[in-house]
ZADO-1210 file (C-alpha; in nm, 4 decimals, padded with zeros to 6 digits):
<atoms>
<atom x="09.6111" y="09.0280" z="13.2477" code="UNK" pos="1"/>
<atom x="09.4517" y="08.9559" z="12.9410" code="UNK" pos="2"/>
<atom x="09.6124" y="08.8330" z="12.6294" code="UNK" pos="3"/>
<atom x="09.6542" y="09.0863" z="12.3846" code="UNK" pos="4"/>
<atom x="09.3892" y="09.0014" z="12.0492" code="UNK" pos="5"/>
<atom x="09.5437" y="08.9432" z="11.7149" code="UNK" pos="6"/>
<atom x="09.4603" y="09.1203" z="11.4741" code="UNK" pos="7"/>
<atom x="09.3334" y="08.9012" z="11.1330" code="UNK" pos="8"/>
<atom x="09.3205" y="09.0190" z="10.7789" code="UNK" pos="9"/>
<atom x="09.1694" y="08.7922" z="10.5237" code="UNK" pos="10"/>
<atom x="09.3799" y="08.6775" z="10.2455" code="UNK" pos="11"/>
<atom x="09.2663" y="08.7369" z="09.9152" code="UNK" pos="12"/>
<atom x="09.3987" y="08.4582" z="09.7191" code="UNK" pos="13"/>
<atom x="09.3096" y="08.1424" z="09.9514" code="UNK" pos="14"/>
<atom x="09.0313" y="08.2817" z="10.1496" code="UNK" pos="15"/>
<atom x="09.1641" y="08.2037" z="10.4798" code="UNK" pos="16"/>
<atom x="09.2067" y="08.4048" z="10.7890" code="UNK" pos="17"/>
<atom x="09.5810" y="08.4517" z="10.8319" code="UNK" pos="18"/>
<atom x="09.7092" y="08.6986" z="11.1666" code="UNK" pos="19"/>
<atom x="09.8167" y="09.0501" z="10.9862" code="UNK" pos="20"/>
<atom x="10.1502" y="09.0112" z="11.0610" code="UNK" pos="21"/>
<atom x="10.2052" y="08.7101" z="10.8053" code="UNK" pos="22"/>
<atom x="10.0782" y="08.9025" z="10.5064" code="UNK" pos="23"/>
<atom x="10.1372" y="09.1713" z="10.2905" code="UNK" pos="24"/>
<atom x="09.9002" y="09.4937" z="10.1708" code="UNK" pos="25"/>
<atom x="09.8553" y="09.5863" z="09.8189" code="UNK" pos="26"/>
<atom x="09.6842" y="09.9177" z="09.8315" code="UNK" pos="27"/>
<atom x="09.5158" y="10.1052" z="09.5214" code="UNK" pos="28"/>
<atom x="09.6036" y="10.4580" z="09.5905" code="UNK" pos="29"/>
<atom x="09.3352" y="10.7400" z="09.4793" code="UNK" pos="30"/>
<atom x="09.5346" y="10.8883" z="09.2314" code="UNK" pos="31"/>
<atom x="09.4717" y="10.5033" z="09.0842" code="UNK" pos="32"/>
<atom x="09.8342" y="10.3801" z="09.0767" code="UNK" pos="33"/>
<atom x="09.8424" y="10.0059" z="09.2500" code="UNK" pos="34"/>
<atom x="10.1009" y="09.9210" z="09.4776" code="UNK" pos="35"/>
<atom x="10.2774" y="09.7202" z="09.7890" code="UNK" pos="36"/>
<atom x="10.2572" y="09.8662" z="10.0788" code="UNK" pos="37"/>
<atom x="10.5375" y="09.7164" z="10.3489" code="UNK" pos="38"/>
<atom x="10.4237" y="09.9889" z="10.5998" code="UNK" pos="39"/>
<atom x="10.0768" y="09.8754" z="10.5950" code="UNK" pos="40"/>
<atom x="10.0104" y="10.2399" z="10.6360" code="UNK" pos="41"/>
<atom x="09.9655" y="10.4255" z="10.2616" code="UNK" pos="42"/>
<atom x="09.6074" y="10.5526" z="10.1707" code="UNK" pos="43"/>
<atom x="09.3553" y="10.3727" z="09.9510" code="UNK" pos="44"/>
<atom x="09.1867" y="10.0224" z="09.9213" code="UNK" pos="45"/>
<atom x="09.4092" y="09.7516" z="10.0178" code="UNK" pos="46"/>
<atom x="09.3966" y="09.4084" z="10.0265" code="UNK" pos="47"/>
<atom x="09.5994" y="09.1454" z="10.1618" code="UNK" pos="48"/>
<atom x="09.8302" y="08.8049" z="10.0226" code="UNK" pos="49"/>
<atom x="10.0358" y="08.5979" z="10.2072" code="UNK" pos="50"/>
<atom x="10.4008" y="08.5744" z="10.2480" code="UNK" pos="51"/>
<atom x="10.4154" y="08.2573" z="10.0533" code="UNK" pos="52"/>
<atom x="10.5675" y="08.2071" z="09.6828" code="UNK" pos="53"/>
<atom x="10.3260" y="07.9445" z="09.6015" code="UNK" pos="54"/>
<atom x="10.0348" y="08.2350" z="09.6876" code="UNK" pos="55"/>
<atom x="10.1891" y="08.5335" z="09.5150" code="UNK" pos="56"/>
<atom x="10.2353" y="08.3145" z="09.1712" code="UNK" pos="57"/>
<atom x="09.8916" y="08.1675" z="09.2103" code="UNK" pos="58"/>
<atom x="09.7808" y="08.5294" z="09.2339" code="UNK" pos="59"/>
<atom x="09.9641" y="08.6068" z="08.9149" code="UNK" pos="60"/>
<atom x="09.8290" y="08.2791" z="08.7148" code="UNK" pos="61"/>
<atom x="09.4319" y="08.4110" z="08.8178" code="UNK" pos="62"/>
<atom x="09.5248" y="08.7838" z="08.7962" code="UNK" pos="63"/>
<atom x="09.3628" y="08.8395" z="09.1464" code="UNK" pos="64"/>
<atom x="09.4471" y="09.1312" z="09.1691" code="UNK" pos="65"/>
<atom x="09.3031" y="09.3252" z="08.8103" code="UNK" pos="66"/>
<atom x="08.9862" y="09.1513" z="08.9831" code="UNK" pos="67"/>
<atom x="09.0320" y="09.3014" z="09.3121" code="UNK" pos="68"/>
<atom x="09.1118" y="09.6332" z="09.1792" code="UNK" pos="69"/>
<atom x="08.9352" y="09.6721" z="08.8637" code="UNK" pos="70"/>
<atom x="09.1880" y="09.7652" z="08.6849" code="UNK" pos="71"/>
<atom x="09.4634" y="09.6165" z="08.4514" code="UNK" pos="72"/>
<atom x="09.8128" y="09.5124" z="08.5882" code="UNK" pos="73"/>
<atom x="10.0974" y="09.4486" z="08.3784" code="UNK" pos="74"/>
<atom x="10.3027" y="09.1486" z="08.4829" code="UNK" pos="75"/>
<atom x="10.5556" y="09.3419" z="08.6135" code="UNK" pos="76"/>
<atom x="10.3733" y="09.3752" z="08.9104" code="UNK" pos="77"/>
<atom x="10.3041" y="09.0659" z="08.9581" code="UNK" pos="78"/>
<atom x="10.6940" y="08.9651" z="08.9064" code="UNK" pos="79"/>
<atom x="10.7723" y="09.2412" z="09.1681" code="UNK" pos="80"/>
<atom x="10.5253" y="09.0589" z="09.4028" code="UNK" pos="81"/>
<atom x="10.6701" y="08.7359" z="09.3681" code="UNK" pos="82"/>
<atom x="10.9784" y="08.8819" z="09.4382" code="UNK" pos="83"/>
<atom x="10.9222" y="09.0456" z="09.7943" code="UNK" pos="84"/>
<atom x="10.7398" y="08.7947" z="09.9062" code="UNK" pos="85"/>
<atom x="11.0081" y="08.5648" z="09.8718" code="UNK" pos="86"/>
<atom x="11.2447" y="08.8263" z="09.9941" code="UNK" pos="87"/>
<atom x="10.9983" y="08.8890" z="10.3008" code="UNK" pos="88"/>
<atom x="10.9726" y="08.5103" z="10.3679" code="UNK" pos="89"/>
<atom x="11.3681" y="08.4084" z="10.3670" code="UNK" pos="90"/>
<atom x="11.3743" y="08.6973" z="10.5973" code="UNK" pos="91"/>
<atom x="11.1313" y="08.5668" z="10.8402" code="UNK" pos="92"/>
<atom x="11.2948" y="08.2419" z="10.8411" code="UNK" pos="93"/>
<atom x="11.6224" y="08.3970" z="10.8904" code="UNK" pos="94"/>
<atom x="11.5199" y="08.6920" z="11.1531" code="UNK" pos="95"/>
<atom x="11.1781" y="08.4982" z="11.3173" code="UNK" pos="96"/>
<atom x="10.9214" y="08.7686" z="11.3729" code="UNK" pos="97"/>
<atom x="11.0973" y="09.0335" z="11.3668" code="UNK" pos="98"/>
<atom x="11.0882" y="09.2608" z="11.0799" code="UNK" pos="99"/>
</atoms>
């Protein structure tokens, strides 16, 4: 049997190929609203950060995402960010791999 491919997603902040499983989508809807996306199934561009702190606040300090998504984010966002992945991350050391 063959071993199943994983799929990779690339992540926007470092540049490095990361398995899809260890990040998390930020999606810009069309209705222009931008937001996380934990199903990794809501309509619109999306792009993808790790689940690392250290990631999410370097994505706040260069404003990667108002970049990515041409528009302007308050910091809010970027606070909520933070926040989940940290969340997601204690999880995952907690639970393993599953979600």
């Amino acid at each position: 049997m063959k071993p199943r491919k994983i799929p990779m997603r690339k992540d926007i902040v470092t540049g490095e190929m990361v398995p899809k499983k260890e990040l998390v989508r930020i999606v810009r809807t069309p209705e222009g609203n931008v937001e996380l996306d934990p199903t990794n199934r809501a309509n619109g561009r999306g792009a993808y950060i790790s689940l690392s702190v250290e990631v999410a606040e370097m994505a706040k300090k260069k404003r990667t995402f108002d970049r990515v998504f041409e528009t302007k984010l308050d910091d809010n966002f970027y606070d909520e960010l933070i926040a989940y992945v940290d969340h997601q991350a204690a999880r995952k050391g907690l639970f393993g791999d599953a979600k």
